[in-house]
PyMOL Python script that loads the backbone (N, CA, C, O; Angstrom):
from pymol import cmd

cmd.read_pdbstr("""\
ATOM      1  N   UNK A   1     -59.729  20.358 -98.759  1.00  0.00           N
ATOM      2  CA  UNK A   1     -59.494  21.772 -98.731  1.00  0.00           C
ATOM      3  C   UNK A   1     -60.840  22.486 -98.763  1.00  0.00           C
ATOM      4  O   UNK A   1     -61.878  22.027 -99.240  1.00  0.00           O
ATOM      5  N   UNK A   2     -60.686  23.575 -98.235  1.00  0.00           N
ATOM      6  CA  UNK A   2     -61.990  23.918 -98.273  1.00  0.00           C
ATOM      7  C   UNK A   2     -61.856  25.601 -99.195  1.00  0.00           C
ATOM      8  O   UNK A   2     -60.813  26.233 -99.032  1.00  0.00           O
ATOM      9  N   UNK A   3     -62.814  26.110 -99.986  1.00  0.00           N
ATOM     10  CA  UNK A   3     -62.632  26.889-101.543  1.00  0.00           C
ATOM     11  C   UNK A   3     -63.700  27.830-101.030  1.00  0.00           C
ATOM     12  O   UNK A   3     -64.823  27.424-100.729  1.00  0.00           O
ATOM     13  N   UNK A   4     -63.249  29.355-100.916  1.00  0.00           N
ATOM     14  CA  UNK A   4     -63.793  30.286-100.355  1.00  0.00           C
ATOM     15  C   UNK A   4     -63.941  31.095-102.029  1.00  0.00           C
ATOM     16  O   UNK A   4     -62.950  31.592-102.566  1.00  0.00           O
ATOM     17  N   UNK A   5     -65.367  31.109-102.702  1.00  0.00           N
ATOM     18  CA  UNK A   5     -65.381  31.714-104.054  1.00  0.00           C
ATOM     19  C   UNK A   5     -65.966  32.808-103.498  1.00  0.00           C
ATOM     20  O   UNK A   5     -66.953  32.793-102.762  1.00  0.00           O
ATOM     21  N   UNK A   6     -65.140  34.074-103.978  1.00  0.00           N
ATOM     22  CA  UNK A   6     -66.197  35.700-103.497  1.00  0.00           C
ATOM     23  C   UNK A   6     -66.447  36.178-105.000  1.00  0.00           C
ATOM     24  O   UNK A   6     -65.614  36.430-105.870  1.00  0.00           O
ATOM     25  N   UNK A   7     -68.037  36.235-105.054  1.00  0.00           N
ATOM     26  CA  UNK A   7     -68.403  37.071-106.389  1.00  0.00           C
ATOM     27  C   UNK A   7     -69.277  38.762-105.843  1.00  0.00           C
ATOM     28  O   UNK A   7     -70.025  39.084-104.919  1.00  0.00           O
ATOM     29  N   UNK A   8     -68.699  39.410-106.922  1.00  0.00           N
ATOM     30  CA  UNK A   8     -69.255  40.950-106.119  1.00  0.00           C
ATOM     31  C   UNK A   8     -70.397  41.301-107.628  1.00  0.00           C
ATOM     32  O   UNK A   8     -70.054  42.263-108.315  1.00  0.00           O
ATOM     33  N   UNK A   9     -71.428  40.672-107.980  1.00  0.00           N
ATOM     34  CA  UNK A   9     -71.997  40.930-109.688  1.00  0.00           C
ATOM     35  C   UNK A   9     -73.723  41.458-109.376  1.00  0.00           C
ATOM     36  O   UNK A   9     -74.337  40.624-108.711  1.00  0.00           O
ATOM     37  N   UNK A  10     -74.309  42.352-109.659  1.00  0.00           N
ATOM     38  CA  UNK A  10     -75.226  42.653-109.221  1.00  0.00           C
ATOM     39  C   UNK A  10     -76.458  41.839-109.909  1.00  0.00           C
ATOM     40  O   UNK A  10     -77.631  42.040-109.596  1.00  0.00           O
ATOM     41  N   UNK A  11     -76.028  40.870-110.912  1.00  0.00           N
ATOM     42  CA  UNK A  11     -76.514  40.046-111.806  1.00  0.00           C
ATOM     43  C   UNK A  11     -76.519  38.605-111.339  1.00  0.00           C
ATOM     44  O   UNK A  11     -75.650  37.848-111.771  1.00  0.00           O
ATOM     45  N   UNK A  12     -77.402  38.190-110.520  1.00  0.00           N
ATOM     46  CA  UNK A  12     -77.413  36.311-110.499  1.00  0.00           C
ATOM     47  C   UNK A  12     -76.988  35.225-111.840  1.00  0.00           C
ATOM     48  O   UNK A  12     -76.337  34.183-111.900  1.00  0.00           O
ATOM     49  N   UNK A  13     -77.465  35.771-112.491  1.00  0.00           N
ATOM     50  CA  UNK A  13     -77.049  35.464-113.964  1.00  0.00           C
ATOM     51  C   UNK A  13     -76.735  35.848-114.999  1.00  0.00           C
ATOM     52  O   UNK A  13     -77.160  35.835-116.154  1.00  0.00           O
ATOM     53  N   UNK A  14     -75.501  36.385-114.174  1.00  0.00           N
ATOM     54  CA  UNK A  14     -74.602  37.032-114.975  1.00  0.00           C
ATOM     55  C   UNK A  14     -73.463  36.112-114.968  1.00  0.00           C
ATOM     56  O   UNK A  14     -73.228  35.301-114.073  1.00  0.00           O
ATOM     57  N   UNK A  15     -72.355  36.405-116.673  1.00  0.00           N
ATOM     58  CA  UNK A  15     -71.246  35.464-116.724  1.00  0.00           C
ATOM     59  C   UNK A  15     -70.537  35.159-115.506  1.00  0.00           C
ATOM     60  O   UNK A  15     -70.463  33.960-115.239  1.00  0.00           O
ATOM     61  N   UNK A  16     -70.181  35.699-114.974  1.00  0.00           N
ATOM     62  CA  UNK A  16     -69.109  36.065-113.786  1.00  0.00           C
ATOM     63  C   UNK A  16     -70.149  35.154-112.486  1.00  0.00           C
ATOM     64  O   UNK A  16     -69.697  34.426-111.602  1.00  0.00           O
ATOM     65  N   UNK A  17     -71.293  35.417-112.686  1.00  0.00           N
ATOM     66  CA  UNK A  17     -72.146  34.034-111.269  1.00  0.00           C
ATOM     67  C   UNK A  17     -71.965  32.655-111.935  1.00  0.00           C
ATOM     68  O   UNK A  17     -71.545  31.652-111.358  1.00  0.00           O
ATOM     69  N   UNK A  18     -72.350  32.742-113.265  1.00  0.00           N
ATOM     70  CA  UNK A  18     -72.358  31.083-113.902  1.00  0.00           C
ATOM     71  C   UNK A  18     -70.604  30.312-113.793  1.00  0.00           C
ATOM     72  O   UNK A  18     -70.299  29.120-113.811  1.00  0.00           O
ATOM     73  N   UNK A  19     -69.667  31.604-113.677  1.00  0.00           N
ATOM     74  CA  UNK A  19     -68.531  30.703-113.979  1.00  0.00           C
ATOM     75  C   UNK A  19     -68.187  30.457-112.376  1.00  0.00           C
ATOM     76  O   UNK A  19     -67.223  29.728-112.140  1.00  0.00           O
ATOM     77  N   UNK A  20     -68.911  31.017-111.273  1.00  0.00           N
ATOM     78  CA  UNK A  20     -68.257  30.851-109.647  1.00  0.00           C
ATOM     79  C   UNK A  20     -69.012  29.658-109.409  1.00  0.00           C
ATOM     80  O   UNK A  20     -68.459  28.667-108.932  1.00  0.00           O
ATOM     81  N   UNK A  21     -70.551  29.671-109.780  1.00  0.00           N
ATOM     82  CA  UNK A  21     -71.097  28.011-110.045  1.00  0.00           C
ATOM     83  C   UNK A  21     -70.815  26.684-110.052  1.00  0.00           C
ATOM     84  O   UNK A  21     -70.936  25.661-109.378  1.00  0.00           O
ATOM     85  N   UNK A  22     -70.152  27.339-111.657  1.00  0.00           N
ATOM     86  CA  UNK A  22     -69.227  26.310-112.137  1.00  0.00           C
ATOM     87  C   UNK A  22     -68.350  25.835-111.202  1.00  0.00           C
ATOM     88  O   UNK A  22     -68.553  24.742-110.672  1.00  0.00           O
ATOM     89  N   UNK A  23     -67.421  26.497-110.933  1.00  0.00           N
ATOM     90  CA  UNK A  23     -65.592  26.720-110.347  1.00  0.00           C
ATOM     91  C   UNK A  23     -66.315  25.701-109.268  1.00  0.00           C
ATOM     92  O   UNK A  23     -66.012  24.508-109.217  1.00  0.00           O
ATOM     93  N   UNK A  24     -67.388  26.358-108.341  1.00  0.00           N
ATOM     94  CA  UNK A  24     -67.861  25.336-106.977  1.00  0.00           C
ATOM     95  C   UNK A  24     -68.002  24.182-107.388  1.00  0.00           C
ATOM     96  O   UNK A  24     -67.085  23.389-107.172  1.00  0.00           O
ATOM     97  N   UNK A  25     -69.111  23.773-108.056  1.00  0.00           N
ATOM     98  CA  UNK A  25     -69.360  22.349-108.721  1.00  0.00           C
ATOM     99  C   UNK A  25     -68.334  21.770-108.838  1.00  0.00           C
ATOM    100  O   UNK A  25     -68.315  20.653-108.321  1.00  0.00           O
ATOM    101  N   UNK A  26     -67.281  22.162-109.423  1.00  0.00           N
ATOM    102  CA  UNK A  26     -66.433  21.358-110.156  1.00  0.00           C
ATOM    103  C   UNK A  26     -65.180  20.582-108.671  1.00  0.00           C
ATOM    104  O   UNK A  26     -64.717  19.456-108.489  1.00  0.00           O
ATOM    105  N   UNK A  27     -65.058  21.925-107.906  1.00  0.00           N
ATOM    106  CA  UNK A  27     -64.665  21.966-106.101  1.00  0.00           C
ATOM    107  C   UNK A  27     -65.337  20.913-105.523  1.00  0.00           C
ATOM    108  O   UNK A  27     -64.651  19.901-105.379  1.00  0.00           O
ATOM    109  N   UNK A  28     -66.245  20.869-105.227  1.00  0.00           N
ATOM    110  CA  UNK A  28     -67.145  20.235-105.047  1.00  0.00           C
ATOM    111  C   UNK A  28     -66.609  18.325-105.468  1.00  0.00           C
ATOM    112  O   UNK A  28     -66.045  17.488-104.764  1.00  0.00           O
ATOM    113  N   UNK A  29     -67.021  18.275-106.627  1.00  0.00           N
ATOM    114  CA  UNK A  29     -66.645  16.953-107.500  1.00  0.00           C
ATOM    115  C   UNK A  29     -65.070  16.515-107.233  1.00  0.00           C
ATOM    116  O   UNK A  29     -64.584  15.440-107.585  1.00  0.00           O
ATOM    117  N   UNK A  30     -64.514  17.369-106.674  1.00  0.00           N
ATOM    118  CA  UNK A  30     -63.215  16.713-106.851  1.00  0.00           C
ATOM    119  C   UNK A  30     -62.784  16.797-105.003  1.00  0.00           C
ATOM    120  O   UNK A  30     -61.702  16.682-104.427  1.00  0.00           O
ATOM    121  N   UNK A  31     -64.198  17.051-104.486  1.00  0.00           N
ATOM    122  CA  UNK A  31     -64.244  16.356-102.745  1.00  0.00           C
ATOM    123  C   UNK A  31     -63.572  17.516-101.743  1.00  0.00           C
ATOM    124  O   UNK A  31     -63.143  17.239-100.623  1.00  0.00           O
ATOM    125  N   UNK A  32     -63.553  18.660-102.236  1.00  0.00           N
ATOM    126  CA  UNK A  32     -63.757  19.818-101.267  1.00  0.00           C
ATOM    127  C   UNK A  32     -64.615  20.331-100.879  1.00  0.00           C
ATOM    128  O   UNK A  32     -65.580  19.877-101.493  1.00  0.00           O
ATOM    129  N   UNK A  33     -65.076  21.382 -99.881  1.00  0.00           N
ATOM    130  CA  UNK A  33     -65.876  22.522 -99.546  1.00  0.00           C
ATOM    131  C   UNK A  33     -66.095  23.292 -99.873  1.00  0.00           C
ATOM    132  O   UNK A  33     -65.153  23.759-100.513  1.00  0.00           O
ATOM    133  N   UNK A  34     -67.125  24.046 -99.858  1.00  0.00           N
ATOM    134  CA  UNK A  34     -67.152  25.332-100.533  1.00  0.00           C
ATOM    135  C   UNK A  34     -67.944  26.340 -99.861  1.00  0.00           C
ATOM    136  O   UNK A  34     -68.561  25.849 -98.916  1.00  0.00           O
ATOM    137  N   UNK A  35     -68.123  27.466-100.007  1.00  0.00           N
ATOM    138  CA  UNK A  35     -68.213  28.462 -99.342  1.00  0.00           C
ATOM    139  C   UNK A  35     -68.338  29.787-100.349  1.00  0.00           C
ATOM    140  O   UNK A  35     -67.229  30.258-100.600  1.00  0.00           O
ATOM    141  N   UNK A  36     -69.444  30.485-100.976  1.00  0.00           N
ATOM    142  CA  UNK A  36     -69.741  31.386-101.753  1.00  0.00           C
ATOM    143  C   UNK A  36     -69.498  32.743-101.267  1.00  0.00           C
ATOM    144  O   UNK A  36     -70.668  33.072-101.070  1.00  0.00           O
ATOM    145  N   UNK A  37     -68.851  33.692-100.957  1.00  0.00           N
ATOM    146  CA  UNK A  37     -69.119  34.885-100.663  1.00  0.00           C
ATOM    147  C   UNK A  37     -69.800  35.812-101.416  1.00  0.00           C
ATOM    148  O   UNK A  37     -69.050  36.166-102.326  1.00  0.00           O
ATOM    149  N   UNK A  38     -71.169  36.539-101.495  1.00  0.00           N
ATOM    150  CA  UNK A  38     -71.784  36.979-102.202  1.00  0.00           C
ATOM    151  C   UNK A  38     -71.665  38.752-102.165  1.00  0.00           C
ATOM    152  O   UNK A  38     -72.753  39.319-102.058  1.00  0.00           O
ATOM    153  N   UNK A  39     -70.674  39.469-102.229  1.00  0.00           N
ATOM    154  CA  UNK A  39     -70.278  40.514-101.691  1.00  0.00           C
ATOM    155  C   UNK A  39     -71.513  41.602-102.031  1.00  0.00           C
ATOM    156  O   UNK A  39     -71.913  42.297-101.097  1.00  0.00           O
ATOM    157  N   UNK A  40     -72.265  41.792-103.678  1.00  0.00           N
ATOM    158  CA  UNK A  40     -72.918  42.459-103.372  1.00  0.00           C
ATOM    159  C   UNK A  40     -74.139  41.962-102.842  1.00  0.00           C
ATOM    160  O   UNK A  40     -74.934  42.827-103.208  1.00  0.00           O
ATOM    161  N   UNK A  41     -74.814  41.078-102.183  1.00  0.00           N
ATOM    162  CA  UNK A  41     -75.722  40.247-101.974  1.00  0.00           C
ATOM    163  C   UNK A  41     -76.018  40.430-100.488  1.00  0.00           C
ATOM    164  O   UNK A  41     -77.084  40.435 -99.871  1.00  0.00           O
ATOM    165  N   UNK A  42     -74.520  40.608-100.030  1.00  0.00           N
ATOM    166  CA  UNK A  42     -74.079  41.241 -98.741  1.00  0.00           C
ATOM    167  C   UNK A  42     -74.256  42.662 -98.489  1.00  0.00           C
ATOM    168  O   UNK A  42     -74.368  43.175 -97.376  1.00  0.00           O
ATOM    169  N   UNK A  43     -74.276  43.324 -99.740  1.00  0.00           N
ATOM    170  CA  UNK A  43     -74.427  44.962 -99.290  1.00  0.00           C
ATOM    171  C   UNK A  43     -72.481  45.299 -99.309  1.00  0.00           C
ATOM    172  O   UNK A  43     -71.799  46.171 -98.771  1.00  0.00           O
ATOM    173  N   UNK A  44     -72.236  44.450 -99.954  1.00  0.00           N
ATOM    174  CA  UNK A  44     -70.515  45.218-100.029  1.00  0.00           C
ATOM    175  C   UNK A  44     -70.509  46.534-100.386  1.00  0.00           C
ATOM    176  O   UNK A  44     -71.488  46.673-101.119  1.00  0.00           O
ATOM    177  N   UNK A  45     -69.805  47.830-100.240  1.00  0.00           N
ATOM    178  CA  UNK A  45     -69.625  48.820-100.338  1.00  0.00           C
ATOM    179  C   UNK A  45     -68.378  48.731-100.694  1.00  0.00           C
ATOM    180  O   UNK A  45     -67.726  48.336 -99.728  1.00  0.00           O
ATOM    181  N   UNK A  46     -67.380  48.999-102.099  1.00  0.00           N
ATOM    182  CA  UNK A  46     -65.866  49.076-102.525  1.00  0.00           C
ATOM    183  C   UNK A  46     -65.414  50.002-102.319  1.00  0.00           C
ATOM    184  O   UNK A  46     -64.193  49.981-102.475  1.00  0.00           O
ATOM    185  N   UNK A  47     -66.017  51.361-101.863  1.00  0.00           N
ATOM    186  CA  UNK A  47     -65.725  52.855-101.924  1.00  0.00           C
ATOM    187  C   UNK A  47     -64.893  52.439-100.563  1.00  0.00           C
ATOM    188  O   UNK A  47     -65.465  51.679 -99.781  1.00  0.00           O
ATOM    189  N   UNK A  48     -63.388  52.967-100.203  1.00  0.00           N
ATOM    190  CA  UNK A  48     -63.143  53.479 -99.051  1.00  0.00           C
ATOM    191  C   UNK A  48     -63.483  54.870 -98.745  1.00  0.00           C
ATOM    192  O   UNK A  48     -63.301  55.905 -99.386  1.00  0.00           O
ATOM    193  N   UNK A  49     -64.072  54.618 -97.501  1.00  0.00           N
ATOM    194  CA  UNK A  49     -64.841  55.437 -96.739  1.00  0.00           C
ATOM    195  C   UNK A  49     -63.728  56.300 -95.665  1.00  0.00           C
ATOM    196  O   UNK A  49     -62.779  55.664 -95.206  1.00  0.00           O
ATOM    197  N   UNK A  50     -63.911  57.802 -95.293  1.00  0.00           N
ATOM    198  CA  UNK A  50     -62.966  58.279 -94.380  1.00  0.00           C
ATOM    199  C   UNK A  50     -62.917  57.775 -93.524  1.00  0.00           C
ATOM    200  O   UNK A  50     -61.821  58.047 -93.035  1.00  0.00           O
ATOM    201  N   UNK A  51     -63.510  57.026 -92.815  1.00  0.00           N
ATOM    202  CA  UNK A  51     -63.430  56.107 -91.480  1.00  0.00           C
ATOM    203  C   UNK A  51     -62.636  55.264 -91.797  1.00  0.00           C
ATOM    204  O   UNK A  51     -61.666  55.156 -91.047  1.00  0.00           O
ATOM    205  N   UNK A  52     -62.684  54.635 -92.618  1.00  0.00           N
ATOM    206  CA  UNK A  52     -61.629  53.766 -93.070  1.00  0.00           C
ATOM    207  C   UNK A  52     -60.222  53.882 -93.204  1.00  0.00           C
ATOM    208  O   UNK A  52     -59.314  53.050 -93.229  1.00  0.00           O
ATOM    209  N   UNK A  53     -60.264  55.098 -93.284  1.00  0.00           N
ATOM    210  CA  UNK A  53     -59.201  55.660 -93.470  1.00  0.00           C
ATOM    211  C   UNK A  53     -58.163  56.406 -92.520  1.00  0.00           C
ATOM    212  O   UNK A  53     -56.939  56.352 -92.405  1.00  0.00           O
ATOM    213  N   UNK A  54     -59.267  57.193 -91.831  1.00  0.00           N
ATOM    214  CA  UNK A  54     -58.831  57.345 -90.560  1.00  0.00           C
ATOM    215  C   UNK A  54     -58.384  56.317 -89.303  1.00  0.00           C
ATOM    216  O   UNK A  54     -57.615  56.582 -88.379  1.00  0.00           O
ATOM    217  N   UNK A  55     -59.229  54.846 -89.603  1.00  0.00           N
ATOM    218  CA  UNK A  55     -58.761  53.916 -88.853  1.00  0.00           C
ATOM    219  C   UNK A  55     -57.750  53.083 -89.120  1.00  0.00           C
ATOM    220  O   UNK A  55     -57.267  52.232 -88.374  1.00  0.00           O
ATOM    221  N   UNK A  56     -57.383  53.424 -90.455  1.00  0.00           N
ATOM    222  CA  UNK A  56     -55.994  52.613 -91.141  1.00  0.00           C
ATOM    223  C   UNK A  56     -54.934  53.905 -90.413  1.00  0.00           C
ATOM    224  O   UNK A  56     -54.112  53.370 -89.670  1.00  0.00           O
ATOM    225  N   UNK A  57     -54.816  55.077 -90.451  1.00  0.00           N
ATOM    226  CA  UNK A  57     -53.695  55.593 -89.787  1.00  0.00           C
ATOM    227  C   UNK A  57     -53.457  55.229 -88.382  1.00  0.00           C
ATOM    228  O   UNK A  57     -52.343  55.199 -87.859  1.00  0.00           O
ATOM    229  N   UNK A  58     -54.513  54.968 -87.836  1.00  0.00           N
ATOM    230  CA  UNK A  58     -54.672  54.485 -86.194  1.00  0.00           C
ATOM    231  C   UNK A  58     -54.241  53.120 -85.864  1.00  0.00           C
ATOM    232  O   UNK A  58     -54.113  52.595 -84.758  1.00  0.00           O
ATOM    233  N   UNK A  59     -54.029  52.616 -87.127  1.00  0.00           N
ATOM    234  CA  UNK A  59     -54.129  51.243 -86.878  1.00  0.00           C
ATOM    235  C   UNK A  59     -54.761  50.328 -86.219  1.00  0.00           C
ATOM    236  O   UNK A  59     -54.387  49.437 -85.456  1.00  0.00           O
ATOM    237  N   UNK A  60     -55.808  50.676 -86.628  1.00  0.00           N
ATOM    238  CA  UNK A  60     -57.054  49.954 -86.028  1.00  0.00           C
ATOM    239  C   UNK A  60     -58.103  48.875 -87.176  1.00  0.00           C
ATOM    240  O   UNK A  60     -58.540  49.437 -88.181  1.00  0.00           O
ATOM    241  N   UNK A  61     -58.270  48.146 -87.070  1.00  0.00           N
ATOM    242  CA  UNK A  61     -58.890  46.891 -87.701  1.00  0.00           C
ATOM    243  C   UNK A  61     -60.600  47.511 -87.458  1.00  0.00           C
ATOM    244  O   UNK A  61     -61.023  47.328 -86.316  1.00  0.00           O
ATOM    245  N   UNK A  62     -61.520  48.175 -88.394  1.00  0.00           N
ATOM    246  CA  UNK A  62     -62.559  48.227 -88.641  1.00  0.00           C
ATOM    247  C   UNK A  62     -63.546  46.764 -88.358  1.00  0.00           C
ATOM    248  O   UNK A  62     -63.014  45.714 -88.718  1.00  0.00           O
ATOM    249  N   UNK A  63     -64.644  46.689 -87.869  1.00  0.00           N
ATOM    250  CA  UNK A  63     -65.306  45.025 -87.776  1.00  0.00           C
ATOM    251  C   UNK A  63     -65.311  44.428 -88.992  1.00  0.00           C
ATOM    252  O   UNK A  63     -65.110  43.214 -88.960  1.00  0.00           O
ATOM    253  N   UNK A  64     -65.498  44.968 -90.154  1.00  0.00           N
ATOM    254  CA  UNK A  64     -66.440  44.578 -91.324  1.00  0.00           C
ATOM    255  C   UNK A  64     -65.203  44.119 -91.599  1.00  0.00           C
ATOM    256  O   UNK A  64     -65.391  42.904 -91.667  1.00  0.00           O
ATOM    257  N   UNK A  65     -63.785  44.359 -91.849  1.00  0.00           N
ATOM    258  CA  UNK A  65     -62.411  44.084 -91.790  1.00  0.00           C
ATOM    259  C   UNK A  65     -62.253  42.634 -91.189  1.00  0.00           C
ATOM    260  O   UNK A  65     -62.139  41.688 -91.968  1.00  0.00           O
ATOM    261  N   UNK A  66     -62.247  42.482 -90.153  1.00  0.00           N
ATOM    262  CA  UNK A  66     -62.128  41.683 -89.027  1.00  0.00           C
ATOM    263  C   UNK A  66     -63.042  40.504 -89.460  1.00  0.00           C
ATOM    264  O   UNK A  66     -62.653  39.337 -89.506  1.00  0.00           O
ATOM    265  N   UNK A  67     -64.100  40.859 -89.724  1.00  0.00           N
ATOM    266  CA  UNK A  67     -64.975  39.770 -90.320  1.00  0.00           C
ATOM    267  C   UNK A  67     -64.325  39.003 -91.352  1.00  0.00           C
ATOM    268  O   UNK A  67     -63.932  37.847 -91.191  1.00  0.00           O
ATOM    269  N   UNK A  68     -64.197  39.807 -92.633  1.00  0.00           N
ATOM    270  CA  UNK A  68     -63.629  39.236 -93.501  1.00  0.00           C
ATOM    271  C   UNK A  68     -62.422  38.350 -93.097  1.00  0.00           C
ATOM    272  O   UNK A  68     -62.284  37.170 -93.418  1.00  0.00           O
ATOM    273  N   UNK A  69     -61.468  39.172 -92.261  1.00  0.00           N
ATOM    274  CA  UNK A  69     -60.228  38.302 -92.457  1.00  0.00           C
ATOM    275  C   UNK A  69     -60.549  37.117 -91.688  1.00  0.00           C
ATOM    276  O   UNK A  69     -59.656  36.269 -91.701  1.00  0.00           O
ATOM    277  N   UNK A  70     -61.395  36.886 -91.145  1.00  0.00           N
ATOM    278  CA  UNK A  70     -61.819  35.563 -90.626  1.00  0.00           C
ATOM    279  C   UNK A  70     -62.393  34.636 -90.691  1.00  0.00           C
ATOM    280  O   UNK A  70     -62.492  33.664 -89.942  1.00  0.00           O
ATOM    281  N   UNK A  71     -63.139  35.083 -92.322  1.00  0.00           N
ATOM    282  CA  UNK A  71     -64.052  34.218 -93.290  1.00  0.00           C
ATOM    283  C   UNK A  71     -63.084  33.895 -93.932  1.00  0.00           C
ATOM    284  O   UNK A  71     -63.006  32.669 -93.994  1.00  0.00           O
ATOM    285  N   UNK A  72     -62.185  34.475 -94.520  1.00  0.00           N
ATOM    286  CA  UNK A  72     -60.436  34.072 -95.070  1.00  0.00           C
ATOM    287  C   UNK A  72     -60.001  33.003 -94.554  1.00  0.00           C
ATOM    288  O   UNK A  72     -59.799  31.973 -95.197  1.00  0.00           O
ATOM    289  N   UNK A  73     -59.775  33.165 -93.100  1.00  0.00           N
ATOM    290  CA  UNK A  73     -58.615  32.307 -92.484  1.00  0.00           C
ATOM    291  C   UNK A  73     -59.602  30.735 -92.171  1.00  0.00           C
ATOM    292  O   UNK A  73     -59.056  29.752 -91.672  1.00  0.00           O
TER     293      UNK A  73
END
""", "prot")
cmd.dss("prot")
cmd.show_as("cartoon", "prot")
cmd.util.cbc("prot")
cmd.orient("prot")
């Protein structure tokens, strides 16, 4: 299986990085994949934005959207 961990912590060493570490390692040891998503590391932005918003009534899939759901799948 392969283990998609997303941490959003503006702290490398912070609790919340040491325990996604962990969680991998341990993924890892028991013969999966792994895959870190580093959201703020990435420049994640959580605020929805009016574009966002405006493109959710349109029904339209934003890229940054699209990306994600395909680092997901």
């Amino acid at each position: 299986m392969h283990v998609l961990t997303i941490l959003d912590h503006p702290n490398p060493a912070s609790f919340s990085a040491v325990v996604a570490r962990n969680f991998m390692d341990g993924a890892i040891l028991a013969g999966h994949s792994v895959k870190l998503a580093d959201l703020h590391a990435e420049g994640f932005d959580p605020r929805w934005s009016m574009a966002e918003i405006e493109a959710n009534n349109q029904e339209q899939s934003l890229p940054d959207i699209v990306a994600e759901q395909a680092r997901i799948a």
